[in-house]
N, C-alpha and C positions, 0 to 999 in steps of 0.2 A: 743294458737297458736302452741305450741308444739305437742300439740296432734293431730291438724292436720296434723303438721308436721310428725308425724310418722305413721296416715294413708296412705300417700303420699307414703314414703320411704316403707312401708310395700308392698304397692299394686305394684310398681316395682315389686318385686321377688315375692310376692303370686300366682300369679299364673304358677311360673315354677314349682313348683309339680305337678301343676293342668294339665298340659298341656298333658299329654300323657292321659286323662281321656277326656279333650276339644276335641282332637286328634279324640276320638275313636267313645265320641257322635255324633261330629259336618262332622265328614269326612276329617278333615282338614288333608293339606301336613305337609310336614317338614318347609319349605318354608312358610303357613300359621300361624304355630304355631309361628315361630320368628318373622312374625310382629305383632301377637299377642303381645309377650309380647316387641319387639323392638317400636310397634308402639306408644305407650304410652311415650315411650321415645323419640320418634321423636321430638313430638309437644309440648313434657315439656320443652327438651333442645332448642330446635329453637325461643319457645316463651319466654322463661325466663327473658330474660335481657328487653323485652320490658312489660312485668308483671312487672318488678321492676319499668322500666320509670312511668308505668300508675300509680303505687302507688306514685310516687313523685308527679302526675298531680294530682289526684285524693283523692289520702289521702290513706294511708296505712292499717289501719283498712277496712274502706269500699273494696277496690278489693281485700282484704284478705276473706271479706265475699261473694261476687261476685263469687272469687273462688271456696270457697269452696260451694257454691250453684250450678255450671256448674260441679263439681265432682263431686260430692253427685249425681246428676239427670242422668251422665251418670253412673256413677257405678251402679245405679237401671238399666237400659238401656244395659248392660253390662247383668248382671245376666240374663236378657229376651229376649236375642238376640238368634235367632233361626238358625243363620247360622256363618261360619268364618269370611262374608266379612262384614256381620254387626255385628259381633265383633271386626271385624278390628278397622271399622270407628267410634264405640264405644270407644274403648281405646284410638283413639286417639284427641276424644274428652274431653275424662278424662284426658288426658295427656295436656290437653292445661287447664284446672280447676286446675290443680295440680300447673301451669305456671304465675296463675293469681294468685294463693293462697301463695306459698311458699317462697319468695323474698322477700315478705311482712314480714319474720321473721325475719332473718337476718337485715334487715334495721330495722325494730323497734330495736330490737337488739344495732345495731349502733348507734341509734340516744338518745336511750334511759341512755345507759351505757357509764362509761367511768372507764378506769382505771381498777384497781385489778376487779372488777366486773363486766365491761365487757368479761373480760377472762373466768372469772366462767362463762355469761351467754353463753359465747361460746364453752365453754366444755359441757353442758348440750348440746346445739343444735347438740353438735357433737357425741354426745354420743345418743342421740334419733335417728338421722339421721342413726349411724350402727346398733345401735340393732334392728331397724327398717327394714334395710335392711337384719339384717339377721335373722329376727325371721319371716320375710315373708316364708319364705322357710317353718317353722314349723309350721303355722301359716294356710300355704296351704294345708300341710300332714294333717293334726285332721281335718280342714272342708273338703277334700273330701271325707275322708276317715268313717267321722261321716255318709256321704249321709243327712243330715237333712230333714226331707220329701220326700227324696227320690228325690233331687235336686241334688245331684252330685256335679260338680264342681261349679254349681251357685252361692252357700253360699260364696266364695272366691271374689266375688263382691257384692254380696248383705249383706253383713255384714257390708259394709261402709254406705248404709243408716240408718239405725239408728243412729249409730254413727255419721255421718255427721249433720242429723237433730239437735243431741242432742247440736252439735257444732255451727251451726247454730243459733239457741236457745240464747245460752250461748255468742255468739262471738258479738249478736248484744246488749248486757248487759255493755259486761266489754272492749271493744272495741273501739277506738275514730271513730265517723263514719261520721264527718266530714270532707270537704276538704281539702287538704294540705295546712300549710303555708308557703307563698309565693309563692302562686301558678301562680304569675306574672311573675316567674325565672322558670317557668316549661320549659324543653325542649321539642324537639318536638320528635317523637316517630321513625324516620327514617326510615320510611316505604321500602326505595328503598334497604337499608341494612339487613332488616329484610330480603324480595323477595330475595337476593342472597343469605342470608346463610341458609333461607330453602330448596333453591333450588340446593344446595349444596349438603348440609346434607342427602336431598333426593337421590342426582347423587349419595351418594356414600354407602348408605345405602341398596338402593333397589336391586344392583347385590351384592353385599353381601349375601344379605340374598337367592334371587333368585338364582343366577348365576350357584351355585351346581345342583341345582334339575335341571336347564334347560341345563344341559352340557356347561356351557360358553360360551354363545353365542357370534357374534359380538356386539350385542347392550349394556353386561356388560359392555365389556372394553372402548366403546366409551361414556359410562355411566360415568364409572371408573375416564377416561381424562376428561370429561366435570367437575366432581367434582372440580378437579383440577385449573380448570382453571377458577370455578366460586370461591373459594376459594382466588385465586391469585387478580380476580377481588373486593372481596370482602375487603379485606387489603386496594387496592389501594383506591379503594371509601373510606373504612371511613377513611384513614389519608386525603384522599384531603378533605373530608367534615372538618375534625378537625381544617384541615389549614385556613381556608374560615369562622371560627369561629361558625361553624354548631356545632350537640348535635348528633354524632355517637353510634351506638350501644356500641362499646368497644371504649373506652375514652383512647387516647395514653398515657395521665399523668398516668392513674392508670397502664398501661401495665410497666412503666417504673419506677412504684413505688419499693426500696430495696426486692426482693424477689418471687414479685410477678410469673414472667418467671420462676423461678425454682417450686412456688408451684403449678403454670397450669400445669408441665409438670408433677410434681409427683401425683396431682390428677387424671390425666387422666390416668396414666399408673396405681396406685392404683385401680380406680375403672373400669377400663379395666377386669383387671385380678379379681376383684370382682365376676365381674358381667360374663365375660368369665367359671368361674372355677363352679360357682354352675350352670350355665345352662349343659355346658358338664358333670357335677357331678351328676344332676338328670336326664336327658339323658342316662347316663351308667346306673345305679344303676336301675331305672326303667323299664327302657329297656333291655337292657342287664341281667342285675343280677332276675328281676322278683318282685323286691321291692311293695311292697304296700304303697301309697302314702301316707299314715299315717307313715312306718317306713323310707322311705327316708324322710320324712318331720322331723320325729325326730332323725334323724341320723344327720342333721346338729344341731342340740341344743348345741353340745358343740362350734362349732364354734360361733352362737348366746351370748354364757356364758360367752365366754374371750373376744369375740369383743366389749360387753358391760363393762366389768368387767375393761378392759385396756382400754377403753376409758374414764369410768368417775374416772379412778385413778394414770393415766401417768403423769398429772400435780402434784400429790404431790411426784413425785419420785425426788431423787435427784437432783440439780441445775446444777451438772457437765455432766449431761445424756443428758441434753433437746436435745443440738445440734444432739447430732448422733441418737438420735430416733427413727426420720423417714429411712435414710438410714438402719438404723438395723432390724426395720421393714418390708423392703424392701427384704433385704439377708433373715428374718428369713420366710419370706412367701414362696419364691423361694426354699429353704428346704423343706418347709412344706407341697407345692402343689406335690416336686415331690417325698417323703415319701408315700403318698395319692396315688400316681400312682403307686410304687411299691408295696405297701398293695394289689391294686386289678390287679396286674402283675398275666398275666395265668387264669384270670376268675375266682379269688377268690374272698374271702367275704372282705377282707381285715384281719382281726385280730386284738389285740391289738394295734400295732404300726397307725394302720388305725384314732383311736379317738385322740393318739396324731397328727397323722396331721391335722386333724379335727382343735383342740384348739391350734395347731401353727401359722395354716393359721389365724385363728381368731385375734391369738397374733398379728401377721405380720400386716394384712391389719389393724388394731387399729391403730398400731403406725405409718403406713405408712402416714395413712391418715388424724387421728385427732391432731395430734402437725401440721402438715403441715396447712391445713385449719386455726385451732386458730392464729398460727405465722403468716399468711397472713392479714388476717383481725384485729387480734387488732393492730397494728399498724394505720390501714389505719385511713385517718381525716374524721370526719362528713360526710363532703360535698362531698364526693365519698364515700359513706356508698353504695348507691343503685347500681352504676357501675361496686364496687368490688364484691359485693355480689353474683351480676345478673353474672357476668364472670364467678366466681368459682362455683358458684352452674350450668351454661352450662355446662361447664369445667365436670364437677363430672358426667352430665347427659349423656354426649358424650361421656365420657368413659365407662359407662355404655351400651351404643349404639352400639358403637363399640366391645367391650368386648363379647357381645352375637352374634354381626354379625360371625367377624371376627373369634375367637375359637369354637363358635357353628357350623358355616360352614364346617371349619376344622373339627371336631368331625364328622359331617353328610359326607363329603366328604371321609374320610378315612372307616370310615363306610360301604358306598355304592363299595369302591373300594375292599372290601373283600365278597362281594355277599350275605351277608348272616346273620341275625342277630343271633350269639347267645353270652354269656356270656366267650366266648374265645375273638372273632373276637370284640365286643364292650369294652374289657380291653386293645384290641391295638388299638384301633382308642382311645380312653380315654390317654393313654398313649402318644400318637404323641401329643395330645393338653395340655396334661400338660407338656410337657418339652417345650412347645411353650410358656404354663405361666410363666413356672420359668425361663425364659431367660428373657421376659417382666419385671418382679420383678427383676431381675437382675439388669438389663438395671436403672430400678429405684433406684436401691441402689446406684448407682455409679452419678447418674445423680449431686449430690451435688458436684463431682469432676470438672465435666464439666458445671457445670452453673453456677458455685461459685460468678461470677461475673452479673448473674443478680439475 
């Protein structure tokens, strides 16, 4: 299950190297390539929480395999897609196999562990989940850059089918593949809550990504306010469903559980700026700088080496550390993105100082993120294993979402308002988005000040 888990988290980011290569075969805009890789994220984070209900319905082993059967078939689907808009709707078909699949670990997780060993099995989760995310980046460089057959960027999704099968295979072996017990207590799947926070998510997603390339239109911003205001509706439905003794998507007990409100907020802004800082990062670099997809792919390796390195070894540091962690995490990313900015200040290659920002930001988002996630969840009880899960991995997804809308935009906007691409003019539009990240990272290091009490 892990290893699904980390084709999942991989194929998020594998294909942002690929992207200016998808760019060049396909025709696509600037605009296509971010729901390219945003789309997948749409339909992972909007379906998440109700992927985790169906596995309490259904049995968690079984729509862990289900899953990963609807991934696997669009990621071959993906690779042979001959245009943007059926790559689009490709990914975000994989995005919704990723949605049935991943929830399912986390609650086995839960349900399975308890105690000191629980903890371990949630440092390992959290620990595949970033190197995952960040070895996509290099992961994307070597296959496009290989050409395998003279496929290009294809390999970047056709590499999960085999791999998939192979899990496939495997998952229906060692897997429980029968129905849930007590499947008499199952809830019911809240269909009318689902409808508003995709359609949400949607309002607020789509001029994001759009709004730049088509000059701001009116229908962004009345896009923008509709978000808003389906958002507002969404809250109110499911506390009144909660009250009336209904099975809401996000369960108010768990929202109200010691902690939880602070680690929503710091995973969203974590994996905001995650996922912000390497879409703007290989946008310059390739664009700008002239990089080949193979050396921007391994130019993030060192971020990949510490995000993995400090995630599966934070827990044996000191007892006195745990609490400030994540906050330091937090400050030491916000340093470290805008080091990264200065390195490529003026249209340079960066230099030395360049690899330590590299492995700072690495450092940063680790602790930002994986003490936060562990201390959320080992506490939580059993019988909200699936609610909490399903919340924090949205949570994680949406920041992600956001993170490539919102600083990708800004990157293309600042961009387009200097006329002109070369390797000056894309180190100051790079630069505007990363002082945008490290105020984001900021904002999160202090956020333990201001949420103390939830």
């Amino acid at each position: 299950m892990l290893a699904a888990l980390f084709m999942a988290a991989l194929d998020v980011f594998i294909v942002n190297v690929a992207a200016p290569t998808i760019g060049s075969d396909l025709h696509a805009s600037g605009a296509d390539l971010q729901l390219v890789i945003a789309g997948y994220t749409i339909t992972y984070s909007v379906l998440l929480i109700t992927g985790a209900r169906l596995g309490d319905r259904l049995g968690h082993g079984r729509v862990h395999v289900a899953g990963l059967a609807l991934f696997t078939a669009a990621s071959l689907a993906c690779g042979l897609a001959q245009g943007s808009t059926e790559l689009i709707v490709f990914r975000l078909v994989q995005g919704a196999g990723s949605a049935l699949m991943i929830p399912q670990v986390l609650s086995l997780i839960q349900r399975t562990f308890t105690g000191e060993a629980r903890a371990r099995a949630l440092g390992a989760y959290s620990a595949v989940l970033a190197v995952g995310a960040a070895a996509g980046q290099v992961a994307g460089g070597v296959l496009v850059s290989a050409d395998l057959f003279g496929a290009g960027w294809r390999p970047v999704f056709l590499v999960n089918v085999p791999v998939g099968a192979a899990l496939l295979v495997l998952g229906r072996r060692v897997l429980p593949l029968g129905a849930a017990a007590g499947r008499e207590r199952a809830r019911a799947l809240d269909l009318p809550g689902l409808v508003l926070l995709g359609a949400a998510v949607s309002l607020l997603t789509v001029p994001l990504v759009l709004g730049q390339e088509e000059d701001w239109p009116l229908w962004s911003w009345l896009s923008l306010a509709g978000a808003v205001v389906l958002f507002v509706l969404f809250c109110g439905y499911e506390s009144r469903l909660a009250r009336h003794g209904g099975a809401p998507l996000i369960t108010p007990r768990v929202l109200s559980h010691p902690g939880i409100g602070k680690a929503v907020f710091r995973i969203l802004a974590a994996m905001s700026v995650n996922a912000g800082f390497l879409f703007a990062l290989t946008l310059h670099v390739q664009g700008g700088l002239g990089y080949s997809a193979l050396r921007a792919g391994l130019s993030f390796a060192p971020t990949a080496a510490v995000f993995g390195a400090v995630s599966l070894t934070w827990r044996k540091w000191p007892a006195a550390w745990q609490r400030a962690l994540a906050p330091a995490g937090f400050a030491l990313t916000a340093v470290s993105v805008a080091v990264v900015g200065l390195a490529f200040h003026g249209g340079g290659d960066g230099g030395a100082a360049l690899y330590a920002g590299y492995a700072g930001t690495g450092a940063g988002l680790a602790l930002a993120f994986s003490p936060t996630l562990t201390g959320a969840l080992a506490t939580v009880r059993p019988e909200d294993a699936a609610d909490a899960s399903g919340l924090l991995a949205t949570v994680a997804q949406l920041g992600q979402l956001i993170g490539v809308a919102a600083f990708g935009t800004l990157f293309l906007n600042r961009l387009e308002s200097f006329g002109a691409l070369r390797a000056y003019t894309s180190a100051e539009a790079f630069s505007v988005s990363v002082w945008a990240l490290a105020g984001t990272a900021a904002v999160g290091a202090v956020s333990g000040l201001v949420l103390r009490r939830r």
